[in-house]
C-alpha positions as CSV (number, residue, x, y, z in Angstrom):
1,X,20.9,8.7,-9.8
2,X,20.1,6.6,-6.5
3,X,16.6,6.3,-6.0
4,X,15.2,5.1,-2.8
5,X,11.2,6.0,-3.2
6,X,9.9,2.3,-4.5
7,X,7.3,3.1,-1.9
8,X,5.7,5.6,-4.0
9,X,6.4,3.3,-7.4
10,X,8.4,1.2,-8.7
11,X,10.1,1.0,-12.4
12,X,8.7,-2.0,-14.5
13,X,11.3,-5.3,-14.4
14,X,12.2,-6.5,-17.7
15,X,10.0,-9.7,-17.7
16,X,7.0,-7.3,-16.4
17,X,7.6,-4.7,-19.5
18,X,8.2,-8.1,-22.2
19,X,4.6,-9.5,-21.0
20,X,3.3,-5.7,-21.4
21,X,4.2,-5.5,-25.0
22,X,3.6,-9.6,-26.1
23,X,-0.1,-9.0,-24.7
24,X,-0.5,-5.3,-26.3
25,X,0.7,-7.0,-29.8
26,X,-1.2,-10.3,-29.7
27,X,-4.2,-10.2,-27.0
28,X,-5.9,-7.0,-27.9
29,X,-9.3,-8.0,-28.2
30,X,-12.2,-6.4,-25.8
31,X,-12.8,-9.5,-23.3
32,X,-16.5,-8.4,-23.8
33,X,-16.2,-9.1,-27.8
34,X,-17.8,-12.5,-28.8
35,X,-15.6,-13.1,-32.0
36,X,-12.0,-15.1,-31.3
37,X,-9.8,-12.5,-30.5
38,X,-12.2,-11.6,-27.9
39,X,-12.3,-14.9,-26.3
40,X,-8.8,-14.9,-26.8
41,X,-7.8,-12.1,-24.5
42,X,-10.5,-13.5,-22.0
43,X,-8.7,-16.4,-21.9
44,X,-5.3,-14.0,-20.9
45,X,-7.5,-12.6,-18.4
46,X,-8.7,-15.5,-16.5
47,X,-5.6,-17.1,-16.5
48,X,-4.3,-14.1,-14.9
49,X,-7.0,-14.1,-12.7
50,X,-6.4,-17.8,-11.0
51,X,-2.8,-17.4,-10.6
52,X,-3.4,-14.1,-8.7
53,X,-5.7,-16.3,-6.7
54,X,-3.4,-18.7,-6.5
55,X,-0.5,-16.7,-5.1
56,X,-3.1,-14.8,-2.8
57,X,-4.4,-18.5,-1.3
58,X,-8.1,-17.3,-2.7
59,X,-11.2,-17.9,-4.3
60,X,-10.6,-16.6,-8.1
61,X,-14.4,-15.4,-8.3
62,X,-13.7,-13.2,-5.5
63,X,-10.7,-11.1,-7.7
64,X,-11.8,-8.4,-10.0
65,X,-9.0,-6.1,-11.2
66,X,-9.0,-2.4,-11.2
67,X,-7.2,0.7,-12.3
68,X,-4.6,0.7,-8.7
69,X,-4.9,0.6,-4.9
70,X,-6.9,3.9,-5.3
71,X,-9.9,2.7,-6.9
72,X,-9.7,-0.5,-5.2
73,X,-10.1,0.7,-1.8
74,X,-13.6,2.6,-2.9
75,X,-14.9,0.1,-4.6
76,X,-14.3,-2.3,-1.3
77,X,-15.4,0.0,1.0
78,X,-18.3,0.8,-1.0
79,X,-19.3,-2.8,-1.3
80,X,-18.9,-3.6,2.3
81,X,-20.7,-0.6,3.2
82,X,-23.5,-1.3,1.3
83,X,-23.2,-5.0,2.7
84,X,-24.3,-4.2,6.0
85,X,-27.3,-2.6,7.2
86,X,-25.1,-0.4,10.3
87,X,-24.1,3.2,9.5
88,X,-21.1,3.1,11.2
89,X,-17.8,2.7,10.1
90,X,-14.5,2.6,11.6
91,X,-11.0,3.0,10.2
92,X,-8.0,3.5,11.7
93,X,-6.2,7.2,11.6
94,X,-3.2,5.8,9.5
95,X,-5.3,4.8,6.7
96,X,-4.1,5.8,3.3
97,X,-6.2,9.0,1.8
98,X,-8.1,6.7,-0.7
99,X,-9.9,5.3,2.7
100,X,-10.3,8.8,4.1
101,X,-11.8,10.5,1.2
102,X,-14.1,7.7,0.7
103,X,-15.5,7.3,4.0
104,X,-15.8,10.8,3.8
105,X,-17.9,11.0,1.0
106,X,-20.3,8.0,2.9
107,X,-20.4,10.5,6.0
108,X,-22.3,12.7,3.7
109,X,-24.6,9.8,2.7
110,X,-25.4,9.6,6.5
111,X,-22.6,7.2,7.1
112,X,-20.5,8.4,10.9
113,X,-16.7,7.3,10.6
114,X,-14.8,6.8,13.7
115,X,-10.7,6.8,13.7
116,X,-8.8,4.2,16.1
117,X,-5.6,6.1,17.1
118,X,-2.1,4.7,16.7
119,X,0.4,3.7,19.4
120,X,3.5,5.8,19.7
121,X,5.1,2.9,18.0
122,X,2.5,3.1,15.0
123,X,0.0,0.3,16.1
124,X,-3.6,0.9,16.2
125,X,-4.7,0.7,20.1
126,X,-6.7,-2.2,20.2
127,X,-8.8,-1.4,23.3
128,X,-9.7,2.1,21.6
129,X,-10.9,-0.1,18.8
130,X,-12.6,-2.5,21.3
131,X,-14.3,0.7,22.7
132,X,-15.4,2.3,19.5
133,X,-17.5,-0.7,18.6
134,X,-21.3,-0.1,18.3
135,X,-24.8,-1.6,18.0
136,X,-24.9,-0.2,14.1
137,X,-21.2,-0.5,13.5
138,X,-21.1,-2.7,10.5
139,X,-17.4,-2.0,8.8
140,X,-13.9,-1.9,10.1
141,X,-10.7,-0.8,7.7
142,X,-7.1,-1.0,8.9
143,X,-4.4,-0.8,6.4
144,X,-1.8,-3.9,6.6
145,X,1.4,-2.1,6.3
146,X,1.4,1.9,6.7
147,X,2.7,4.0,3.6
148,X,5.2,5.8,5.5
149,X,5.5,3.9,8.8
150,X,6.4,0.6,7.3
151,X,5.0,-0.7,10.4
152,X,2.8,-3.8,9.9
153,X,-0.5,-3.7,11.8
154,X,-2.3,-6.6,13.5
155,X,-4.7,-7.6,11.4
156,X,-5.0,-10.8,12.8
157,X,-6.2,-9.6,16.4
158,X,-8.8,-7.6,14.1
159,X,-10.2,-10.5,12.5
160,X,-10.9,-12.0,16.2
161,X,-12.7,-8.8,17.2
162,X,-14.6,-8.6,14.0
163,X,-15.9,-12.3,14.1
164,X,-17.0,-11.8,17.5
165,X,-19.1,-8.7,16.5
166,X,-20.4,-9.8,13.6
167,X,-18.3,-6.9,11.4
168,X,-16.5,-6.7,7.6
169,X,-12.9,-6.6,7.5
170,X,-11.4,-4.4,4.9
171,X,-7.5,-4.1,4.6
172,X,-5.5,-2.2,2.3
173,X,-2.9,-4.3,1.4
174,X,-1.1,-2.6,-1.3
175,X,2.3,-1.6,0.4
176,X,2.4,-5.4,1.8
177,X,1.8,-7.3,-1.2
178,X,4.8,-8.8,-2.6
179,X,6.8,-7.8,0.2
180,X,5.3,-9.9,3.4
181,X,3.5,-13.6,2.6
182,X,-0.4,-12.2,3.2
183,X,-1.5,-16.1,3.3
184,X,-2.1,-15.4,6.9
185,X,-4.6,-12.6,6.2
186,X,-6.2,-13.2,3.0
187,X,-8.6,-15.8,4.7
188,X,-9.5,-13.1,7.2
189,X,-10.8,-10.2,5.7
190,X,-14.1,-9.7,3.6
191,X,-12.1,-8.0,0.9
192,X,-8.2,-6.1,0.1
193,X,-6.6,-4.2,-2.4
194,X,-3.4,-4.5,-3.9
195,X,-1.5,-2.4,-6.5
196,X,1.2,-3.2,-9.6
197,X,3.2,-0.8,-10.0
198,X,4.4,-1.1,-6.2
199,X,6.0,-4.3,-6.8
200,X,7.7,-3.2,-10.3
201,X,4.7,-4.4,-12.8
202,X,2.6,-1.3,-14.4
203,X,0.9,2.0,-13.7
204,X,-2.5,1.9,-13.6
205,X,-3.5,-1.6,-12.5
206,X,-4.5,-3.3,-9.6
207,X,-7.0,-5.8,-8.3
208,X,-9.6,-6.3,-5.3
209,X,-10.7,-9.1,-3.9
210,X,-13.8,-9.5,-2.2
211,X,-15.6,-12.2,-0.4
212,X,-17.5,-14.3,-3.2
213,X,-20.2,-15.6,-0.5
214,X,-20.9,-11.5,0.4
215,X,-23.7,-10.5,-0.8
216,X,-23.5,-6.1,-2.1
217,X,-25.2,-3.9,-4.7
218,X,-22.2,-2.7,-6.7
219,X,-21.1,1.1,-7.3
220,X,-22.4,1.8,-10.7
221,X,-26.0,-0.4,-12.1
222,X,-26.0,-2.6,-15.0
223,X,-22.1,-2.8,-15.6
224,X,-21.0,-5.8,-17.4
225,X,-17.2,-5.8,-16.6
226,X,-15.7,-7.9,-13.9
227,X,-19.0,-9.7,-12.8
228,X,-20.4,-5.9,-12.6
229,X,-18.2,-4.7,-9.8
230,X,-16.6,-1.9,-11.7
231,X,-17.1,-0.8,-16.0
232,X,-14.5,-0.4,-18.2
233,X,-12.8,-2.0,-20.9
234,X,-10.2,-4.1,-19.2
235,X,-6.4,-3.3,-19.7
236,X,-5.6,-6.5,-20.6
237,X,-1.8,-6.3,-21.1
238,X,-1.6,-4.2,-17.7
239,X,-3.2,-7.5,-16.1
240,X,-0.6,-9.8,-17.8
241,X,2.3,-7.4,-16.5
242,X,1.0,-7.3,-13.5
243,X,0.7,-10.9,-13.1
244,X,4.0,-11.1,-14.3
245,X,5.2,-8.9,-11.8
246,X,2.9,-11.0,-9.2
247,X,4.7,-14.2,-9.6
248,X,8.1,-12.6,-9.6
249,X,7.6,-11.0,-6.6
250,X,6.0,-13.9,-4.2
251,X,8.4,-16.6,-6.0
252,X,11.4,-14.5,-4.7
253,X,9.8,-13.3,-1.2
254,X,12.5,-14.5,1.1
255,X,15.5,-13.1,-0.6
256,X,13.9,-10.0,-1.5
257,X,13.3,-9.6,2.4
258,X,17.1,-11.0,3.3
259,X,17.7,-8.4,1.3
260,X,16.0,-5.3,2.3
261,X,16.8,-6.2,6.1
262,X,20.5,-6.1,4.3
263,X,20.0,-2.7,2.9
264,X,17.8,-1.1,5.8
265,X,20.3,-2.8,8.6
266,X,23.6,-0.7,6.5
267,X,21.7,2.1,6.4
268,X,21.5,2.8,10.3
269,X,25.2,1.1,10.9
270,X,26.4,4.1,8.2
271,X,23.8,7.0,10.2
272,X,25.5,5.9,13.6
273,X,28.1,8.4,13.6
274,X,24.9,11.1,13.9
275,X,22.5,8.8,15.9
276,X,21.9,11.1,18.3
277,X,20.1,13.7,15.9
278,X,18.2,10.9,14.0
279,X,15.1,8.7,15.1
280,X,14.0,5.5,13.5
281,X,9.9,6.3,13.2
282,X,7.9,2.8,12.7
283,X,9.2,-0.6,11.3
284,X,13.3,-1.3,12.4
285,X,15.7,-2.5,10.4
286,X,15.0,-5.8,11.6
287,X,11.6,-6.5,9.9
288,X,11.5,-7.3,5.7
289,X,9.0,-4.3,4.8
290,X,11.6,-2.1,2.6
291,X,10.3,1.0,4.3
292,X,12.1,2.9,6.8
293,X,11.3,6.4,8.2
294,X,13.6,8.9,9.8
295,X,13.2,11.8,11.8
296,X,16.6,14.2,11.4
297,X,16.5,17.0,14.7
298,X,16.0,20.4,13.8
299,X,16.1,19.5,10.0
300,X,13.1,20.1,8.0
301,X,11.8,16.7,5.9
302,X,12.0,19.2,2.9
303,X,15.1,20.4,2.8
304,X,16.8,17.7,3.4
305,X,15.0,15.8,0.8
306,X,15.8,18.3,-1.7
307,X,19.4,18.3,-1.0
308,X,19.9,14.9,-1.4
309,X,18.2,15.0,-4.3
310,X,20.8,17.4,-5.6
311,X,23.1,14.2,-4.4
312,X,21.9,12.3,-7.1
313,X,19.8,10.1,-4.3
314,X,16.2,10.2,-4.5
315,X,13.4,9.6,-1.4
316,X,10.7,11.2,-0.1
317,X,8.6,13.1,2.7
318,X,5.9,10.6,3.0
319,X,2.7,9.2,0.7
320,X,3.4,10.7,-2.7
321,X,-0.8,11.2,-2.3
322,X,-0.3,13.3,0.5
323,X,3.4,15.6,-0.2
324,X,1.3,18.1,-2.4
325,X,-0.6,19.3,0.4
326,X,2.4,20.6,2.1
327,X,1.0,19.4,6.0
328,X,2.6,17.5,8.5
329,X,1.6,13.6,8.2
330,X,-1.6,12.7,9.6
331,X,0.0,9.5,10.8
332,X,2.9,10.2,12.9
333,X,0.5,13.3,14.3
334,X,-2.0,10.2,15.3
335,X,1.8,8.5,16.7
336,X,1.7,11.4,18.8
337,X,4.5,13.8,17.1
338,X,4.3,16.7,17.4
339,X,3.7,18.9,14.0
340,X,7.3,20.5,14.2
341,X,8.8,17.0,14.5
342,X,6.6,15.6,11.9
343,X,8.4,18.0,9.8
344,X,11.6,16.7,10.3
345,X,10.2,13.0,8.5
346,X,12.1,11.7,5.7
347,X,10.9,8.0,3.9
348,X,13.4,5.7,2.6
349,X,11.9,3.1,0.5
350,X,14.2,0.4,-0.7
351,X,14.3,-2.1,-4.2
352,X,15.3,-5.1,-5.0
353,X,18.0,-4.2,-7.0
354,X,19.6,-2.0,-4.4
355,X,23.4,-2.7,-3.5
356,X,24.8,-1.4,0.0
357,X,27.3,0.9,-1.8
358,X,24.0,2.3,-2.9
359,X,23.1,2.8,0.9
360,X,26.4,4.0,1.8
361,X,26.4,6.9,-0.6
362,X,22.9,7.5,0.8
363,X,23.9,7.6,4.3
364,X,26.5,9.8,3.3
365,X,24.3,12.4,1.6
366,X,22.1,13.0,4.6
367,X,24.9,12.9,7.3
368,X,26.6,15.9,4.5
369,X,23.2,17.5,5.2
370,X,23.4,17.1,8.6
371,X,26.4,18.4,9.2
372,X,27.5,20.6,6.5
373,X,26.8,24.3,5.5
374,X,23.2,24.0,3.5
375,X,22.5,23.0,7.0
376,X,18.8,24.6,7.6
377,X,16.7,24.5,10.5
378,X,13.0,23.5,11.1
């Protein structure tokens, strides 16, 4: 088995699981309980809490952790939305579908969303987002690094245009954390959202941050968890793993991206004996998110998913939130593909603990697709 989907999620790391079951077996107190092993696993919790902060370069007030990048990204939205007095939002049309469906729901509130299209290469057009700016627009969302693309979006340039208009900045920043340093950003945006279990620490955990100084009405009333942002008994050795996972990840940034440029750079030397039927899509093989997207001519992103997977080598069609819908990305149709060639999309999502024999054998599998006799057409 060679799997090559750490975009979706990743598998725990050792050090991750061991602070999983050390805090199961001896902080399992409710953080809420008054008594000692209460305060105990409060004290797990905050200490968490300031080195997330830490590694993120912000105020610890401002983190409150969640169930994933999911619940994250509604509860920001939600809180930013609520911030402002303006009923218009805009996001931009590569946002993940935790962005969509909320802003959804707040169009039925009497909220209008507007969507800033994407570059042929993947960027958001920054004079359609210049143009789409209005007198009640109060909220702008763009996703730091795109699920599928890999392709990193200026968030930077945002900022400017938001501080100039008076706007919140929200950016998902689940499929950057631990892979990019988000320093940079972090003091930019009015809140983000990051994830564990895409940088190898547990399902079901994950942490937003929003601006301390912004003043909201959060989702639910009279919630005593996490300074009332969100209710819930907190998953106390999730938030240690995570952490763990956290510290692991930022500690080790630079190799981990020597490496993935490593993996990502082998993987189109070994594909160049069939370049002429495959197109990179998004982030090259020079940048360090370990995401890379391929279109494969006349090869639908199905098939040949499924017959490497019958390789023994694992990847996928896209967001794992998306592939049950059985539709062409929404994404690389706002890149300007067409939906027949937006078939043809494989993702290849690389680990840490990847070797290039690994991408060899991978490279291998889809040219054997390419060229051999389960050959099947679009």
């Amino acid at each position: 088995m060679k799997y090559f989907d750490f975009a979706s999620t990743c598998p725990m790391s050792k050090e991750s699981l061991q602070t999983y079951i050390t805090a199961s077996q001896e902080y399992y107190g409710n953080t809420e309980s008054l008594h000692d092993a209460g305060s105990k696993a409060e004290t797990l919790v905050e200490h968490c809490r300031a080195t997330l902060a830490n590694l993120l370069k912000v105020e610890q007030e401002g983190i409150s952790f969640t169930s994933g990048g999911t619940e994250s990204n509604m509860l920001a939205i939600n809180a930013l939305a609520e911030a402002k007095r303006g009923k218009h939002i805009i996001i931009s049309a590569g946002e993940h579908s935790s962005i969509k469906n909320v802003t959804t729901k707040l169009m039925n509130a009497g909220f209008e969303v507007s969507e800033v299209p994407l570059t042929n290469e993947g960027i958001i057009d920054m004079e359609q987002l210049q143009q789409l700016i209005r007198e009640d627009t109060s909220l702008i969302s763009i996703q730091h690094v795109n699920s599928e693309t890999g392709k990193i979006q200026p968030i930077e340039k945002v900022h400017k245009i938001c501080k100039s208009n008076h706007l919140l900045l929200h950016s998902d920043c689940v499929q950057s954390f631990g892979k990019i340093d988000l320093s940079s950003i972090t003091s930019l945006v009015d809140s983000f959202s990051i994830s564990s279990h895409k940088i190898y620490g547990p399902k079901g955990i994950g942490a937003l941050y929003i601006r301390p100084s912004l003043s909201f009405r959060p989702f639910l009333p009279n919630v005593t968890h996490e300074s009332g942002v969100r209710p819930g008994t907190l998953n106390t050795p999730g938030i240690a793993a995570f952490t763990t996972a956290a510290k692991e990840m930022v500690m080790n940034l630079h190799s981990h991206q020597n490496h993935t440029q490593q993996l990502k750079q082998e993987l189109i030397k070994h594909l160049d004996e069939v370049k002429q039927k495959v197109e990179i899509i998004g982030s090259n093989s020079e940048a360090p998110i370990p995401i890379i997207g391929l279109c494969i001519e006349n090869v639908s992103g199905q098939h040949m998913m499924l017959e490497a997977n019958r390789k023994g080598f694992y990847f996928s069609t896209g967001s794992a939130c998306q592939m049950s819908k059985n539709a062409p990305s929404q994404t690389l149709l706002a890149m300007g593909l067409s939906e027949q060639k937006a078939q043809t999309f494989i993702r290849i999502s690389f680990g840490r603990d990847q070797t290039l024999n690994d991408v060899r054998g991978l490279a291998s599998a889809i040219i054997d697709v390419i060229e051999g006799e389960d050959y099947e057409p679009v």
